[in-house]
C-alpha positions in Angstrom: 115.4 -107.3 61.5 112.6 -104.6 61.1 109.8 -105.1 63.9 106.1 -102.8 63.3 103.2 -103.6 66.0 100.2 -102.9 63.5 96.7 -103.4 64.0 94.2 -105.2 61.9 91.3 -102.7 60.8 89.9 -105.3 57.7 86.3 -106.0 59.0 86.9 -110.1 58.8 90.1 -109.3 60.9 93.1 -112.1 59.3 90.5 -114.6 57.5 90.6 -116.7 54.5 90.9 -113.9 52.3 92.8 -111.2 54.3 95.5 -114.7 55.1 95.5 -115.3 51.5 96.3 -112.3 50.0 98.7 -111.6 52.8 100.7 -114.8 52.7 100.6 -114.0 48.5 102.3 -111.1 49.0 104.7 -111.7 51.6 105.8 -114.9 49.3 107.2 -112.1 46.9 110.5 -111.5 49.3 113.6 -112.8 50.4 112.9 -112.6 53.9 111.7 -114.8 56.9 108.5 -112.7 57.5 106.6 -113.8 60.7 103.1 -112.4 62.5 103.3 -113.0 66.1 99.9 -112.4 67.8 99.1 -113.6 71.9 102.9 -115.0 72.5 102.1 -117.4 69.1 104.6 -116.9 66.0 103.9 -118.0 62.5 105.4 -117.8 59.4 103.5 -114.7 57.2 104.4 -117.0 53.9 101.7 -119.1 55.0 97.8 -118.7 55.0 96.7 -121.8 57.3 99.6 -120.4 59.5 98.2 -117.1 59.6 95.0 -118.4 60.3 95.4 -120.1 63.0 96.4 -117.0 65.0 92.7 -116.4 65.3 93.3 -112.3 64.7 89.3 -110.1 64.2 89.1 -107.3 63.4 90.9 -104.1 66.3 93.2 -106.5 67.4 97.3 -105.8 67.0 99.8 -108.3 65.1 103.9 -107.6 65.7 104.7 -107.9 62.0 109.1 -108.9 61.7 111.0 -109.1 58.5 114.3 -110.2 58.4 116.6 -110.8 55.4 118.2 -108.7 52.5 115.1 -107.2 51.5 113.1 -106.4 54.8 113.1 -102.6 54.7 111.0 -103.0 51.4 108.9 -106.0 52.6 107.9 -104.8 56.0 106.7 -101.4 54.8 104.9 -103.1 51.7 103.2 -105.3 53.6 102.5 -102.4 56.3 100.9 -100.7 53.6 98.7 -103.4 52.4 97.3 -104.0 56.1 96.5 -100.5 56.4 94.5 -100.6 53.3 92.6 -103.1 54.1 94.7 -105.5 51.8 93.8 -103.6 48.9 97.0 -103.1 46.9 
């Protein structure tokens, strides 16, 4: 399993659009992705999930990938929260 604390710099923080294009993207692997945020775990795979964390804008997700393909997943999806979920 690959583990990355990574904050959330988009200015809506994980919103409707951030969650969507997240939960898109994550959908493209093998893995069990999850966001854990304030002792709450979710699956990333899923927007309302993501959603419900309640994350704005500074605050700090533990992202986890775990599967045959989590070394590519957790930096891609590292990458797309750094910028700004623009791919």
């Amino acid at each position: 399993m690959k583990t990355i604390k990574i904050q959330i710099n988009d200015k809506i923080g994980f919103h409707a659009r951030t969650a969507s294009i997240f939960s898109k993207n994550a959908s493209k692997f093998k893995s069990v992705i999850n966001i854990e945020f304030k002792g709450k775990k979710v699956n990333g795979k899923s927007m309302l999930s993501i959603m419900s964390l309640g994350v704005k804008t500074g605050d700090s997700v533990i992202l986890s990938c775990e599967g045959e393909d989590e070394e590519i997943s957790i930096n891609h999806l590292k990458n797309l929260i750094n910028n700004n979920f623009n791919s």
